[in-house]
C-alpha positions as CSV (number, residue, x, y, z in Angstrom):
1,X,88.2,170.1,33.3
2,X,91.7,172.4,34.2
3,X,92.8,173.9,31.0
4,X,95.9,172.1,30.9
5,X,94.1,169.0,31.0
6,X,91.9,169.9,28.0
7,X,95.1,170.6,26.1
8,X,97.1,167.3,26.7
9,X,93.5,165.9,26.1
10,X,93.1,167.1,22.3
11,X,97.1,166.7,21.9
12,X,97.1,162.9,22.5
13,X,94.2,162.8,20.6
14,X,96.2,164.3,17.6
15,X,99.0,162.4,18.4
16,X,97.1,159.2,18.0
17,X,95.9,159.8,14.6
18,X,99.1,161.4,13.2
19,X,101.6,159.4,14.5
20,X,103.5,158.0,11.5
21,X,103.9,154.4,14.0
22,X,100.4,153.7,12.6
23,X,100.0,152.2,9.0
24,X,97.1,153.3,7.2
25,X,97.9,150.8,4.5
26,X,96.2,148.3,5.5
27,X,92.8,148.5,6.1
28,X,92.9,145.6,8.8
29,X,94.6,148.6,10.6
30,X,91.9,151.5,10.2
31,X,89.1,151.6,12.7
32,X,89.9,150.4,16.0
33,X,87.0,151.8,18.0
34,X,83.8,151.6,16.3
35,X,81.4,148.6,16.3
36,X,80.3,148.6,12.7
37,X,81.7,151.5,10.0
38,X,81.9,152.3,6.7
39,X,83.3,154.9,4.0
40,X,82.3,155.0,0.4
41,X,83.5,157.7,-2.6
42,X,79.6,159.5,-3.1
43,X,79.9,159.9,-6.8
44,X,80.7,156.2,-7.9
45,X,79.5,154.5,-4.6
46,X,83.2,152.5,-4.0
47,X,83.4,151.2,-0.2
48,X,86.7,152.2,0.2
49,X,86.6,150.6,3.7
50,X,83.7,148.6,6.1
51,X,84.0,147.0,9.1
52,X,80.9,144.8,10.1
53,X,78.6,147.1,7.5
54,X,75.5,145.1,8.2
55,X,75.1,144.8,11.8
56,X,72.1,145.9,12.6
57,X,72.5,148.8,15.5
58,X,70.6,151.2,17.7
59,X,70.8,155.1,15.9
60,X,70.2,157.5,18.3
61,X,70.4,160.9,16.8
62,X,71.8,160.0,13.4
63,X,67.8,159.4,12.5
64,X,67.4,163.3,12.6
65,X,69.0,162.6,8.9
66,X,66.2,161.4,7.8
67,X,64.3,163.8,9.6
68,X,66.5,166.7,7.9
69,X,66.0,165.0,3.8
70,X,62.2,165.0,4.5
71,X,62.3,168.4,5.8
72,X,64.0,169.2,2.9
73,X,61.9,167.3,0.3
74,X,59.0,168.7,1.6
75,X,59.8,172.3,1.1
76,X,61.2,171.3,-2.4
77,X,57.7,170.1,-3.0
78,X,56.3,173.1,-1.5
79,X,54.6,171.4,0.9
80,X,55.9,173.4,3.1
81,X,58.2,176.5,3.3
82,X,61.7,177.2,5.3
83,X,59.4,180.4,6.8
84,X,56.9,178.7,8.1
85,X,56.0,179.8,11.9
86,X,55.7,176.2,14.1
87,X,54.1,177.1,17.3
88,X,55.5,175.4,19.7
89,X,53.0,173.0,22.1
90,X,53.4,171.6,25.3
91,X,54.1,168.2,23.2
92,X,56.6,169.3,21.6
93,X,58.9,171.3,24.5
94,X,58.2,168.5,26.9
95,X,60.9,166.7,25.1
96,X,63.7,165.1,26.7
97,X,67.4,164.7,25.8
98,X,69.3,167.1,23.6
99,X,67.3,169.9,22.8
100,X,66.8,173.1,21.1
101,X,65.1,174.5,24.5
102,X,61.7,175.1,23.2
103,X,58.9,176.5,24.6
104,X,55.4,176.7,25.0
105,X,53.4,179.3,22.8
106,X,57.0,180.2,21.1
107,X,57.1,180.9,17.4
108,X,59.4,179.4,15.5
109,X,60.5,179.4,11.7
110,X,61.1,175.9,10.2
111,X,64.0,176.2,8.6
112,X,65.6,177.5,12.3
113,X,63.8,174.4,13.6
114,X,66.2,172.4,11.2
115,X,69.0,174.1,12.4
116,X,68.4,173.4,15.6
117,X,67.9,169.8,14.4
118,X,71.0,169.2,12.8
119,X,73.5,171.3,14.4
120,X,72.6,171.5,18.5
121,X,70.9,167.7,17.9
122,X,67.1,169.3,19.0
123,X,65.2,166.3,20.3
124,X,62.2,168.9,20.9
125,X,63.1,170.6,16.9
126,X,62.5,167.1,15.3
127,X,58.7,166.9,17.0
128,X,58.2,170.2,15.9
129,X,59.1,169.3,12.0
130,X,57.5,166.2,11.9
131,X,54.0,168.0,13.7
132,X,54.3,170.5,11.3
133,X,55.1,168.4,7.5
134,X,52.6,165.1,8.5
135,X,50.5,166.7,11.6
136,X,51.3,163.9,13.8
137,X,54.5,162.7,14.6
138,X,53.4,158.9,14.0
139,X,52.1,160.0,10.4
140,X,56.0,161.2,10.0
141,X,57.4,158.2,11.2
142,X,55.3,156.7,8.6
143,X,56.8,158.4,5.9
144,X,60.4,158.1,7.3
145,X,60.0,154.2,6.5
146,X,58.7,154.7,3.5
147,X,61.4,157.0,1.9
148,X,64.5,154.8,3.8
149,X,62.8,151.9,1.6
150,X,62.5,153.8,-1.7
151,X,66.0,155.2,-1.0
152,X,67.1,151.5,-0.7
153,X,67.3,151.5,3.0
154,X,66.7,147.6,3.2
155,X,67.9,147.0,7.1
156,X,66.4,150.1,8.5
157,X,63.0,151.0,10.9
158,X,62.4,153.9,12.9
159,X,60.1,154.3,15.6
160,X,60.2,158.0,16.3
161,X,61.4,161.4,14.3
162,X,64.8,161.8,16.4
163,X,66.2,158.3,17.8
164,X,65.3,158.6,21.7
165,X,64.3,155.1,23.0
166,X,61.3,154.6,24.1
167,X,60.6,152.6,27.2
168,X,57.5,150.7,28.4
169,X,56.0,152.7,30.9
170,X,54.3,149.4,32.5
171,X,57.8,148.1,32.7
172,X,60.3,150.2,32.3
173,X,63.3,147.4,33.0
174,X,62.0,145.9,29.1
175,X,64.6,146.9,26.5
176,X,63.4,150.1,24.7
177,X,61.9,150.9,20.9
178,X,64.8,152.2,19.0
179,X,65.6,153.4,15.8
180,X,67.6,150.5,14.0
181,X,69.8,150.7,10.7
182,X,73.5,149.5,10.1
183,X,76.1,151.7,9.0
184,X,76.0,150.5,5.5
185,X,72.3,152.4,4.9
186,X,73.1,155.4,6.6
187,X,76.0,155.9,4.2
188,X,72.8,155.2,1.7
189,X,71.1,158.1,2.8
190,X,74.1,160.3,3.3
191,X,75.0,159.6,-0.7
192,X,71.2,160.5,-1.6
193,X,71.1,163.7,0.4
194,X,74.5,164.9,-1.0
195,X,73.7,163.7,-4.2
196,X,70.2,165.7,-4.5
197,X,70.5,168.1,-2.1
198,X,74.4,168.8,-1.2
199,X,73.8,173.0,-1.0
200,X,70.9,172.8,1.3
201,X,72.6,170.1,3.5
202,X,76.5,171.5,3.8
203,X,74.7,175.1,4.4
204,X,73.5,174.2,7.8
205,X,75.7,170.9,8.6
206,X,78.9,173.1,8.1
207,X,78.0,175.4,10.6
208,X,80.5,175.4,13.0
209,X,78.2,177.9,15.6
210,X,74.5,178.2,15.4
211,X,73.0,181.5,16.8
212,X,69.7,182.3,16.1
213,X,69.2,186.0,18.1
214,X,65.6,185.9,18.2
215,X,65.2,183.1,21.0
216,X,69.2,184.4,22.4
217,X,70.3,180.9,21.7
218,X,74.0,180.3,20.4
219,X,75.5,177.4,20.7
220,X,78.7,174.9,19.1
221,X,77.3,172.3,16.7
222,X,77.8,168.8,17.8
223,X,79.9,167.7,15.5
224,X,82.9,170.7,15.7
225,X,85.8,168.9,16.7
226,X,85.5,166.7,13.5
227,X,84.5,170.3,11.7
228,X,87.5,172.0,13.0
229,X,90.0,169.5,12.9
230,X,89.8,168.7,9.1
231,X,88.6,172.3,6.6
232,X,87.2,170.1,3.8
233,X,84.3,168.5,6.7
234,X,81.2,169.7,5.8
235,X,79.0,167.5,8.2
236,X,76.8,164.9,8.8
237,X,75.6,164.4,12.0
238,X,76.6,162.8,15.9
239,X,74.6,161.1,17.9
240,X,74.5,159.4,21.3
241,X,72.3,157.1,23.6
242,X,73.8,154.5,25.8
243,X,72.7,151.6,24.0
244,X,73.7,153.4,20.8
245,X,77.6,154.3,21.5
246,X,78.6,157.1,20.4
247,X,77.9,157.5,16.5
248,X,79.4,160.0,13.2
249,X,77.9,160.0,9.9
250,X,80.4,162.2,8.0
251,X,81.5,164.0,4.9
252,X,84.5,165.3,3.3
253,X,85.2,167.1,0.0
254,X,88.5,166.2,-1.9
255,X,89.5,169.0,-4.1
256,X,90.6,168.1,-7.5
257,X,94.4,167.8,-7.6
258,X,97.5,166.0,-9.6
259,X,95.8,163.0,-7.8
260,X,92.3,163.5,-7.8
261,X,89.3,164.7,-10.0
262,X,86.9,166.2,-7.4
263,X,84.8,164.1,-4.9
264,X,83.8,163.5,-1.9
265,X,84.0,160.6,1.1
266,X,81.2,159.6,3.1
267,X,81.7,157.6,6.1
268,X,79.7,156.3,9.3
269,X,81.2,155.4,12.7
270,X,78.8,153.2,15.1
271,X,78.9,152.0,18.9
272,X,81.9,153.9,19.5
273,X,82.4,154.0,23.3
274,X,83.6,157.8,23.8
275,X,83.1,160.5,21.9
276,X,86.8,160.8,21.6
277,X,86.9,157.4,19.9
278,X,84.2,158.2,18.0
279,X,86.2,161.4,16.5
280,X,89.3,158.9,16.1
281,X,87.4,156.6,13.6
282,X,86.2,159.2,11.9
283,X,89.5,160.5,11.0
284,X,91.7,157.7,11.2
285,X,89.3,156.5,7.9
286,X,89.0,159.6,6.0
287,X,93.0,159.7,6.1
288,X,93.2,156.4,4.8
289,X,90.2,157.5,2.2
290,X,92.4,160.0,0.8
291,X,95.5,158.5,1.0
292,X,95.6,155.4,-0.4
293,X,92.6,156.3,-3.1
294,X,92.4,158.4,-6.4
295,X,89.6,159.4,-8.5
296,X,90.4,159.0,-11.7
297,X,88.8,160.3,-14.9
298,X,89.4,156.7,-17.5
299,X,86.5,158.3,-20.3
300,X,85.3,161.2,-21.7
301,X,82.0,162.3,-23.2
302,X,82.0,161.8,-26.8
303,X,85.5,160.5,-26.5
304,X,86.6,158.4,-29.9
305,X,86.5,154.8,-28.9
306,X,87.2,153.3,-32.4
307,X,85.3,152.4,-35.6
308,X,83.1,149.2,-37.0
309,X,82.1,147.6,-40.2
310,X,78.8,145.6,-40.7
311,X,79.7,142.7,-42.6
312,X,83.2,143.9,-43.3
313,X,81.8,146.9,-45.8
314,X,84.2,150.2,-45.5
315,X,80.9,152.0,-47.0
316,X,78.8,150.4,-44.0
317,X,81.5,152.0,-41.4
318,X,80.3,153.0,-37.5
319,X,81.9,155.5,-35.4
320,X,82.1,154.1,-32.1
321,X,82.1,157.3,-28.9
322,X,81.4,156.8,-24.9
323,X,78.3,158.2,-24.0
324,X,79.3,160.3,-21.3
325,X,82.0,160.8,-18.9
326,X,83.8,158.2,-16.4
327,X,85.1,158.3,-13.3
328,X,86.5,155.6,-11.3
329,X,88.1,155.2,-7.7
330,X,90.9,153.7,-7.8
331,X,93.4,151.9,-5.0
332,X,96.9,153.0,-5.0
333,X,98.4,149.3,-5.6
334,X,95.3,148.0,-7.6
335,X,95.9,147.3,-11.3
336,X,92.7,147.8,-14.0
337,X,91.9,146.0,-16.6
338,X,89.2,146.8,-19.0
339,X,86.7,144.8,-20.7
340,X,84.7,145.4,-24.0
341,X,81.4,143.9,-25.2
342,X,79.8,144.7,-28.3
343,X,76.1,143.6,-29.6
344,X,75.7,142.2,-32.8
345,X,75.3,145.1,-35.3
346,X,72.6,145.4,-37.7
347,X,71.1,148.0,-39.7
348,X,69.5,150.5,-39.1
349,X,71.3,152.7,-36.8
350,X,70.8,155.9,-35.2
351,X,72.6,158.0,-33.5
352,X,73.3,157.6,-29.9
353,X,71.9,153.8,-30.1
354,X,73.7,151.9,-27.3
355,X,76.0,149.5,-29.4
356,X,78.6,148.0,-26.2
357,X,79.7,148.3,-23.3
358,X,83.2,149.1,-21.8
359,X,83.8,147.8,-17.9
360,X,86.8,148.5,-15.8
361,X,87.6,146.2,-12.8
362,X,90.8,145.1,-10.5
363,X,92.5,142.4,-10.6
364,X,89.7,140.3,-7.9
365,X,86.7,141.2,-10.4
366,X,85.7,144.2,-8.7
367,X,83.6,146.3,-11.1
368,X,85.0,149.9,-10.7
369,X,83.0,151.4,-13.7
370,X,80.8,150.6,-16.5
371,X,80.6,153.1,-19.7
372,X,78.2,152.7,-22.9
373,X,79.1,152.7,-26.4
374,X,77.5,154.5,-28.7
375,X,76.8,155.3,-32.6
376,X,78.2,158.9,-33.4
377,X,75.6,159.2,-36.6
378,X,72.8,157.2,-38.4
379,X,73.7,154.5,-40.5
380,X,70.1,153.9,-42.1
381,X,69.9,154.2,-46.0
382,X,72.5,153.3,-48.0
383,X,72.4,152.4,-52.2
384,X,71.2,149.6,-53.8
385,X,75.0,148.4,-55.4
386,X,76.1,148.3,-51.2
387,X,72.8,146.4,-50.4
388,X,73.5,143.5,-53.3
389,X,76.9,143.3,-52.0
390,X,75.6,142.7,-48.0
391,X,73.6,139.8,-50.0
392,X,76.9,138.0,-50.7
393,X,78.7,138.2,-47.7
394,X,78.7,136.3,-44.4
């Protein structure tokens, strides 16, 4: 493509997602070119927007995120470590697809294999991890269902380590093996690897250019236009087969401000049908994340909630404190309402014995946040005169 051409390319791109003729408002209005999509708030799990969630949907290369978090888990387990020399087979560089353009007899240290996963989309790079963590790549696959279950995964089954089809060989008009999930679970697994492992996932997914000098091999990571367009992206992952669409899982950090406490948006884009589109979604939701959201902070650890009385008795007095702090996300034109619960209180009590329950939801019933209540001391011996009086009254 002329230069020229690539410029008026990315300006009507830019045009279409800035123009202030379009209303992020309302969410009706959000995603126009995705199949299925979501964005959540990673820290209190809101959907802030979804658009068919559920449907169940071929993955190409987003499975290499799974892929990546057992990598990961393995070498927190020291299973493995990130220095670990892969030799590279003929299995493994006979590959197909995107690829890290492996080798036979090479030598390559894992944690550059998962470089090479995640940033250049190495069909040939997931082999190699999975060969080298479970053996066999079928052993992996193994253990990719089992974690996407334990992870709560419940609409997801992968066939292979990095989401080619496979196709019959006797006939190769059958629809392929895929990799199947819905957007709604890989926003699961983005939240669990952020939330357990967000240093050792932003420090490669943010990557904007991997070189690794060694094998001379430098190249743009798959997912830089989203990366470059917006600073606070820090990843996930693209993907592409023709069944597939084109696909995002991404992330973006929201700095605390006047608005916002710090957190950060997760989204997936599915069955887009160009990668242009595809880059569109992505964008066109995270603006609407951050515009027409706020994370709020409604509670404080320790915070003073109020005092009780068993039966009545000033001496028999309970100093009521949240148990730790609360965040909420909250819509722009969404009022909260709170709602209280206490248990029955009865001697004794400790310290820190869970003695309510404060919930904040909107004005549809949507739970936003739930808090516990809690004793601030012991209320366990008291005199004989204050036990006569409990005696006498209701």
């Amino acid at each position: 493509m002329k230069k020229g051409a690539k410029i008026l390319l990315v300006f009507f791109i830019i045009i279409t997602i800035v123009t202030p003729t379009i209303i992020y408002g309302e969410s009706s209005n959000v995603d126009k070119f995705s199949k299925s999509s979501i964005l959540i708030d990673e820290d209190t799990n809101r959907v802030l927007y979804e658009k068919n969630p559920d449907e169940k949907r071929p993955l190409a290369s987003l499975s290499k995120m799974m892929t990546f978090l057992i990598a990961i888990e393995a070498i927190e387990n020291e299973e493995v470590k990130p220095s670990d020399i892969i030799v590279v087979d003929k299995d493994i560089a006979k590959v197909r697809g995107s690829s890290y353009h492996l080798k036979v007899g090479e030598k390559v240290p894992l944690i550059e294999l998962m470089k090479g996963l995640m940033i250049v989309s190495g069909n040939d790079a997931a082999v190699g991890i999975s060969k080298h963590i479970s053996k066999s790549e079928e052993e992996f696959v193994k253990r990719m269902n089992k974690r996407a279950k334990e992870i709560g995964m419940k609409n997801t089954s992968f066939v292979n380590c990095n989401g080619l089809p496979i196709y019959s060989l006797a006939d190769p008009k059958k629809p392929p093996k895929e990799n199947i999930s819905t957007a709604r679970d890989i926003a699961i697994l983005g939240k669990y690897m952020f939330d357990n492992y967000e240093k050792q996932v932003t420090d490669i997914t943010d990557m904007q250019v991997y070189s690794y000098e060694e094998r001379q091999f430098c190249k743009n990571n798959t997912n830089s236009a989203l990366l470059s367009s917006i600073e606070e992206v820090d990843g996930i992952k693209t993907g592409y087969t023709g069944n597939a669409g084109y696909c995002l899982a991404f992330s973006m950090k929201i700095n605390k401000d006047d608005k916002n406490e710090e957190n950060r948006l997760i989204g997936v884009t599915l069955g887009a049908n160009h990668k242009n589109k595809r880059l569109q979604a992505a964008m066109a939701m995270l603006k609407y994340g951050k515009n027409n959201f706020s994370t709020m902070k409604v509670m404080t650890k320790e915070e003073l909630i109020g005092k009780k009385y068993i039966k009545g008795l000033d001496e028999l007095e309970i100093t009521l404190e949240s148990k730790g702090d609360l965040f909420i996300v909250k819509k722009n034109d969404e009022n909260i309402n709170t709602q209280v619960t206490f248990k029955e209180l009865s001697m004794p009590i400790k310290k820190g014995d869970v003695l309510g329950v404060i919930k904040y939801y909107n004005d549809d019933g949507e739970i936003l946040g739930v808090n516990e209540i809690i004793s601030k001391k012991d209320l366990c011996d008291v005199s004989l005169k204050t036990r006569i009086k409990m005696l006498f009254v209701d």
